[in-house]
PASEBA-1860 file (N, C-alpha, C; in nm, 3 decimals):
! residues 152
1> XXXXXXXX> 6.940/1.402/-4.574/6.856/1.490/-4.655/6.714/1.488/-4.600 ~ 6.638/1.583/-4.566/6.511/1.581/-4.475/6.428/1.612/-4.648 ~ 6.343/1.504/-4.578/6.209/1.501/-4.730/6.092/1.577/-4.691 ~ 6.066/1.672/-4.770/5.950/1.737/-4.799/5.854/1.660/-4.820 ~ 5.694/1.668/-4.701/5.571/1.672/-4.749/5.509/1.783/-4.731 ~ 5.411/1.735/-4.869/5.299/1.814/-4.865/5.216/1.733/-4.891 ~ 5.083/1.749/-4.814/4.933/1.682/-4.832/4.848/1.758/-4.914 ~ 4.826/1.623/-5.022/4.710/1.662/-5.129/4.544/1.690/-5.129
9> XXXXXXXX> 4.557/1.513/-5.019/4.450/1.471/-5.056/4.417/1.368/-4.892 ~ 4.350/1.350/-4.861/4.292/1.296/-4.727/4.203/1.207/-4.736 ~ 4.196/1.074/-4.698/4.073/0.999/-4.710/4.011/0.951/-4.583 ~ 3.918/1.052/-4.523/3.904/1.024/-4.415/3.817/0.909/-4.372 ~ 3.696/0.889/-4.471/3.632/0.793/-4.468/3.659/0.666/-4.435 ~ 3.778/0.645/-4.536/3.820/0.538/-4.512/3.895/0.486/-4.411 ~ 3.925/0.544/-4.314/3.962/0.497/-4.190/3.836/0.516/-4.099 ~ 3.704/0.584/-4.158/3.589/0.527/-4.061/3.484/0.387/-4.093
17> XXXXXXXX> 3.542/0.375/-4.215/3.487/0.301/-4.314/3.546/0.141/-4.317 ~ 3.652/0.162/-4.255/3.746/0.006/-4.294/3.887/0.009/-4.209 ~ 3.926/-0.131/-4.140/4.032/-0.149/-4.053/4.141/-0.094/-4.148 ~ 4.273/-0.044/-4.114/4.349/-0.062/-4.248/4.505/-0.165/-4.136 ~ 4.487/-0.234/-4.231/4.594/-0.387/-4.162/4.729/-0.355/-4.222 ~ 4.780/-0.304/-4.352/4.870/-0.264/-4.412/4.879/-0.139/-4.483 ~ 4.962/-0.094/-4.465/5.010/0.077/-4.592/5.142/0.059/-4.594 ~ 5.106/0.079/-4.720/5.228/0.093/-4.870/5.224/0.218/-4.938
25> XXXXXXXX> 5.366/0.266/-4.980/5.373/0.404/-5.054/5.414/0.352/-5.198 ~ 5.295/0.415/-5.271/5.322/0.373/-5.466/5.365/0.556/-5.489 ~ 5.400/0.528/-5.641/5.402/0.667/-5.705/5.304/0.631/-5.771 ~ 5.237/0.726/-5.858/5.144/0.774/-5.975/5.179/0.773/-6.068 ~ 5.133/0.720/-6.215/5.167/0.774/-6.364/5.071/0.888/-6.360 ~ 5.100/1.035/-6.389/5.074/1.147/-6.455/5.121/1.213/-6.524 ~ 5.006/1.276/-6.581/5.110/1.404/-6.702/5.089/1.545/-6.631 ~ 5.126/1.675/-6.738/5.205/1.789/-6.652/5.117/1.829/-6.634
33> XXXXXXXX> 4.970/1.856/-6.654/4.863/1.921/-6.661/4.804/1.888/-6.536 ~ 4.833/1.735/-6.488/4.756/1.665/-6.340/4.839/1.694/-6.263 ~ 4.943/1.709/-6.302/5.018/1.741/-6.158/5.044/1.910/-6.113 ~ 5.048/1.992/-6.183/5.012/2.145/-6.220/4.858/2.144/-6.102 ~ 4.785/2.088/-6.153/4.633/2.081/-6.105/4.663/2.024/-5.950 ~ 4.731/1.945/-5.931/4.762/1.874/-5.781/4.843/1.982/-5.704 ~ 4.932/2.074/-5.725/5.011/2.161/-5.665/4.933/2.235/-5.618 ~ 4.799/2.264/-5.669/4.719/2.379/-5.656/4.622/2.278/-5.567
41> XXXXXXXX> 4.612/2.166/-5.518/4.533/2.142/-5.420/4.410/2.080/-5.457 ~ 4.384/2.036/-5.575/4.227/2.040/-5.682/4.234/1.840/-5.702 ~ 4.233/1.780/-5.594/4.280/1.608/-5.605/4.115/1.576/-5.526 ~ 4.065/1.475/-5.507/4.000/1.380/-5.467/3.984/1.241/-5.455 ~ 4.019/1.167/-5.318/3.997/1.068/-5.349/3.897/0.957/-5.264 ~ 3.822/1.074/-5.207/3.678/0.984/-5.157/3.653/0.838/-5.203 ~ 3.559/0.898/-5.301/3.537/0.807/-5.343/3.613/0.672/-5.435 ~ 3.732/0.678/-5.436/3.887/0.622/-5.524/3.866/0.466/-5.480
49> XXXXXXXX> 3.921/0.360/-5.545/3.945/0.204/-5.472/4.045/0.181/-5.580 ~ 4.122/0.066/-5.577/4.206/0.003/-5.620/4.231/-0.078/-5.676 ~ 4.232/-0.155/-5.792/4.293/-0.303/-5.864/4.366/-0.302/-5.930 ~ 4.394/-0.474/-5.903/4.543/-0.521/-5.980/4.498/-0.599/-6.045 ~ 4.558/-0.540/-6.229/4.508/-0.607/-6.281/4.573/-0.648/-6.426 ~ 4.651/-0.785/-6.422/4.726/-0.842/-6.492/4.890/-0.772/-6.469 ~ 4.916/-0.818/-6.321/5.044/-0.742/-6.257/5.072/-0.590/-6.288 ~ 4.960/-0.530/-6.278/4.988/-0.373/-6.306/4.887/-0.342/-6.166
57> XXXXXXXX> 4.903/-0.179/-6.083/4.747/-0.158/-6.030/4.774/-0.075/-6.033 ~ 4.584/-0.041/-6.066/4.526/0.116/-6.121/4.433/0.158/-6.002 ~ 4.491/0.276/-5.993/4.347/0.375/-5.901/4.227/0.429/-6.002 ~ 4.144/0.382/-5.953/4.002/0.390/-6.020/3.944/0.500/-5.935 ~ 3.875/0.601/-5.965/3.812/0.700/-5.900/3.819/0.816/-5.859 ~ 3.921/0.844/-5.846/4.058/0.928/-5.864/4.012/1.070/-5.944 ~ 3.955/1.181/-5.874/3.893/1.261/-5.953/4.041/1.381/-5.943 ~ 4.075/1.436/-6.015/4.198/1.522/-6.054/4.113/1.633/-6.154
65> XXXXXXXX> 4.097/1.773/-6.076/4.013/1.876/-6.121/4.092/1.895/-6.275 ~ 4.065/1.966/-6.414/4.179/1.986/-6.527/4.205/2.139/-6.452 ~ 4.334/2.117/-6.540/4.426/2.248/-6.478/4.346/2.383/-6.592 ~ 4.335/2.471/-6.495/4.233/2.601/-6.582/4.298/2.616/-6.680 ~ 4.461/2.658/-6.710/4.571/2.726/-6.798/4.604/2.546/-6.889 ~ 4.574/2.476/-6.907/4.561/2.339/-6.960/4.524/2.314/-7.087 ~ 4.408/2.375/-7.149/4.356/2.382/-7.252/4.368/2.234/-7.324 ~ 4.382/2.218/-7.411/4.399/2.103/-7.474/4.477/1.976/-7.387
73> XXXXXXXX> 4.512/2.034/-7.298/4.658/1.902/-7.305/4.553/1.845/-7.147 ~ 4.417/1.886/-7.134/4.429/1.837/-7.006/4.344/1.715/-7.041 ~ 4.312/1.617/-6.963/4.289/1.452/-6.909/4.173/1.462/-6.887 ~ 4.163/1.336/-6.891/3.976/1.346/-6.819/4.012/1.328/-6.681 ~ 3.949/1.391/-6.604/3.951/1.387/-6.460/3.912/1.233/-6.359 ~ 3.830/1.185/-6.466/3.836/1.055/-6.359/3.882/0.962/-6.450 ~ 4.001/0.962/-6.519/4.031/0.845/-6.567/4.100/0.782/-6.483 ~ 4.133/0.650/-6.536/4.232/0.549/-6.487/4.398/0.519/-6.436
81> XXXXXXXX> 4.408/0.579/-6.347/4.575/0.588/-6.316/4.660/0.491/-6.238 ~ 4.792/0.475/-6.333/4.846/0.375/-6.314/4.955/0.394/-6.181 ~ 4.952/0.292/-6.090/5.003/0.322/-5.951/5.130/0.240/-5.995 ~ 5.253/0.308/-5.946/5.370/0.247/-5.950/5.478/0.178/-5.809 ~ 5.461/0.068/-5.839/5.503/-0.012/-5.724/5.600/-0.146/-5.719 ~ 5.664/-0.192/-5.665/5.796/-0.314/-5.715/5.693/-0.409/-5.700 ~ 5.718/-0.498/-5.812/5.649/-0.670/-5.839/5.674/-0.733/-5.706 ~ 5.785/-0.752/-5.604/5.714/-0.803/-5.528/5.652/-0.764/-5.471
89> XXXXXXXX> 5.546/-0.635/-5.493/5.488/-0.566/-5.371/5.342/-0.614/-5.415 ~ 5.348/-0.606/-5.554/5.222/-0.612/-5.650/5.189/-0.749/-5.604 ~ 5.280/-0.867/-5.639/5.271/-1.050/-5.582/5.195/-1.035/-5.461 ~ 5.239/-0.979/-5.352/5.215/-1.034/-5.206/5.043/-0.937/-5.204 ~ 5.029/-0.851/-5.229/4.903/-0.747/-5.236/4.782/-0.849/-5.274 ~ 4.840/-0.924/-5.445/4.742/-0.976/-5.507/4.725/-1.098/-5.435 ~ 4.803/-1.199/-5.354/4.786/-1.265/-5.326/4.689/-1.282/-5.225 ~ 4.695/-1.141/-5.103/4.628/-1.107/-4.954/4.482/-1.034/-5.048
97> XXXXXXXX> 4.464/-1.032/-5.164/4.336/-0.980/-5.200/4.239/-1.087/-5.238 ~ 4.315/-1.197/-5.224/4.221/-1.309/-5.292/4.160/-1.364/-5.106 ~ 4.177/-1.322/-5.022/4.116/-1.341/-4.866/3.984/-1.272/-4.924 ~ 3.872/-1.326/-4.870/3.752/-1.288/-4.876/3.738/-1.150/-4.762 ~ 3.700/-1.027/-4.801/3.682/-0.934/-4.746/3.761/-0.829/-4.738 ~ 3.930/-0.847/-4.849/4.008/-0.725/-4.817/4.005/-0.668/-4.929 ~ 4.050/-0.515/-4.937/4.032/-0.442/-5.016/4.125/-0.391/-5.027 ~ 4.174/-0.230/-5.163/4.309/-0.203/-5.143/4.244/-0.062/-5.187
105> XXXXXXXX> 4.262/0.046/-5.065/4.142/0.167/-5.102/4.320/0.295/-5.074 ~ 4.317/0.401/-5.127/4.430/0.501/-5.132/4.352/0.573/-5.012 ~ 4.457/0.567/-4.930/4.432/0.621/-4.814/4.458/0.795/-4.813 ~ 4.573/0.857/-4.902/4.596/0.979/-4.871/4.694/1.005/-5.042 ~ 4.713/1.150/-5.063/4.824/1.165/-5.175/4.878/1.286/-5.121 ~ 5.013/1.266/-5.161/5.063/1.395/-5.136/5.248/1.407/-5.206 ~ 5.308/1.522/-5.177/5.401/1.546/-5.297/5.501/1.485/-5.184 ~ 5.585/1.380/-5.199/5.735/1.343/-5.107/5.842/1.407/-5.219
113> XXXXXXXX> 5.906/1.542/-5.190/5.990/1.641/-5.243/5.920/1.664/-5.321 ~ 5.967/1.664/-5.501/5.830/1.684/-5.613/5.789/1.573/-5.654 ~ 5.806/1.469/-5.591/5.709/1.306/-5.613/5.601/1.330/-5.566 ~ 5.465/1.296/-5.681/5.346/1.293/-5.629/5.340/1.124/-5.546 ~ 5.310/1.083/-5.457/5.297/0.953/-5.388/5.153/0.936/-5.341 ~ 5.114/0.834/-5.310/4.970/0.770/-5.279/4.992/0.654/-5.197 ~ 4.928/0.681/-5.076/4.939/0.580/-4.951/4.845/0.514/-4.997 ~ 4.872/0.381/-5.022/4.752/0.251/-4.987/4.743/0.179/-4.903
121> XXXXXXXX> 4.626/0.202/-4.885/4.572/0.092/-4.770/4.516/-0.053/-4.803 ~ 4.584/-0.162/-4.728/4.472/-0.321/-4.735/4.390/-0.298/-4.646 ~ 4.289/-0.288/-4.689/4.169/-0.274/-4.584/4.061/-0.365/-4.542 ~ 3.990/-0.428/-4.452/3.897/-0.494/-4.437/3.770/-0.397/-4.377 ~ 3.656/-0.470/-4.431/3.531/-0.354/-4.392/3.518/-0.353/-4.286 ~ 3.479/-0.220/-4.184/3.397/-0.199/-4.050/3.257/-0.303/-4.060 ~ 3.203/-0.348/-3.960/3.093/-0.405/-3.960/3.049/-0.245/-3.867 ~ 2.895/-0.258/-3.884/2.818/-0.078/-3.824/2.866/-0.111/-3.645
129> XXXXXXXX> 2.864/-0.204/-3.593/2.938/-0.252/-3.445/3.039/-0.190/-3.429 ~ 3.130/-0.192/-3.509/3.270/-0.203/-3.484/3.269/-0.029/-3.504 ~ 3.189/0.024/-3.595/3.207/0.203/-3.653/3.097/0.289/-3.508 ~ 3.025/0.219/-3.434/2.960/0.256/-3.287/3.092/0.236/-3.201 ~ 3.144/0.129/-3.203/3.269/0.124/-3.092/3.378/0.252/-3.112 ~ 3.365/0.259/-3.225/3.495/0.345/-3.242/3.469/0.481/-3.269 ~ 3.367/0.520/-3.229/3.296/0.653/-3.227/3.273/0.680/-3.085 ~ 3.223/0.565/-2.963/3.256/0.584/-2.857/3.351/0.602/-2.756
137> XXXXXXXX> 3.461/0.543/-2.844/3.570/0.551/-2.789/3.665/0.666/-2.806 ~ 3.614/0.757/-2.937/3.657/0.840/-2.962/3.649/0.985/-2.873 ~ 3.474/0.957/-2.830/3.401/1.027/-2.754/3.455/1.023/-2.590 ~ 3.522/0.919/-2.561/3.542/0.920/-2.420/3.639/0.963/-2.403 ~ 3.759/0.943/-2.525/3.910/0.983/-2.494/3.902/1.169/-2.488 ~ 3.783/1.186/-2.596/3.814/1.313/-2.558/3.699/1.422/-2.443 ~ 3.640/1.346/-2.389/3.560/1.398/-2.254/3.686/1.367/-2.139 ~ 3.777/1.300/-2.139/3.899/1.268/-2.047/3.984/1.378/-2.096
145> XXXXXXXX> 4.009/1.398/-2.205/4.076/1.477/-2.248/4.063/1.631/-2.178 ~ 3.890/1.682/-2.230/3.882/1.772/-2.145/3.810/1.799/-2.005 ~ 3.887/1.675/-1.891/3.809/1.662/-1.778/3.967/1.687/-1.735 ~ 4.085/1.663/-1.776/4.259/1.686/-1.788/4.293/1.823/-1.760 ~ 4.202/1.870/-1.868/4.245/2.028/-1.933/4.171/2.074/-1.818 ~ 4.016/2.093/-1.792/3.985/2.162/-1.681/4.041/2.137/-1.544 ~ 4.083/2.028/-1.524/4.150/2.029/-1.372/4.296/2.072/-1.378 ~ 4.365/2.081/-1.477/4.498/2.136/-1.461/4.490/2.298/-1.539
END
């Protein structure tokens, strides 16, 4: 059976922002109004981060536009949403979060068939060194890139 994606939501920052050492796929708790609103493309998660908290974890930040045709039934847009994931996934996460310096930031969302899903990332911070290296390097692959293209 070939699975349908579609991309919601993109966090680009955060792969300029922070190593990512692990990704994991959770589902979302939502209702029909957020996910109505997500089909149509209206998700953010820039600014979004992650905790676990008392074996549950919630995406914090998580801005979800209300659906226009919604009226009453819609959510507050940046509330608190509950990420769904197997206990041992939640154990080993909470355990690698108690390391000084890692984080657990949603890297991307998007629909797997009509499952809304949310890639997380364990992340550790860029030091500004490490975000110069990797901007130069970005820069060279693609001056090679097109030093390739013009000679062929």
């Amino acid at each position: 059976m070939a699975e349908n994606f579609k991309q919601i939501a993109n966090n680009k920052k955060a792969y300029h922002e922070y190593f990512i050492l692990e990704e994991y796929e959770a589902g979302i708790e939502l209702f029909g109004t957020e996910v109505k609103s997500m089909r149509l493309g209206q998700c953010s998660i820039k600014e979004a981060w992650i905790q676990i908290d008392k074996g549950e974890v919630f995406v914090n930040g998580m801005h979800i536009n209300p659906y226009e045709k919604g009226n009453i039934f819609n959510k507050d847009p940046l509330r608190v949403r509950r990420l769904l994931m197997h206990k041992s996934e939640i154990r080993k996460l909470s355990a690698k979060l108690q390391e000084r310096g890692l984080t657990l930031i949603p890297l991307s969302v998007y629909f797997k068939d009509s499952l809304v899903k949310v890639k997380v990332g364990l992340c550790k911070g860029k030091k500004l060194y490490d975000k110069r290296d990797a901007l130069a390097s970005k820069d060279q692959k693609r001056d090679m890139e097109r030093a390739m293209k013009e000679r062929y």
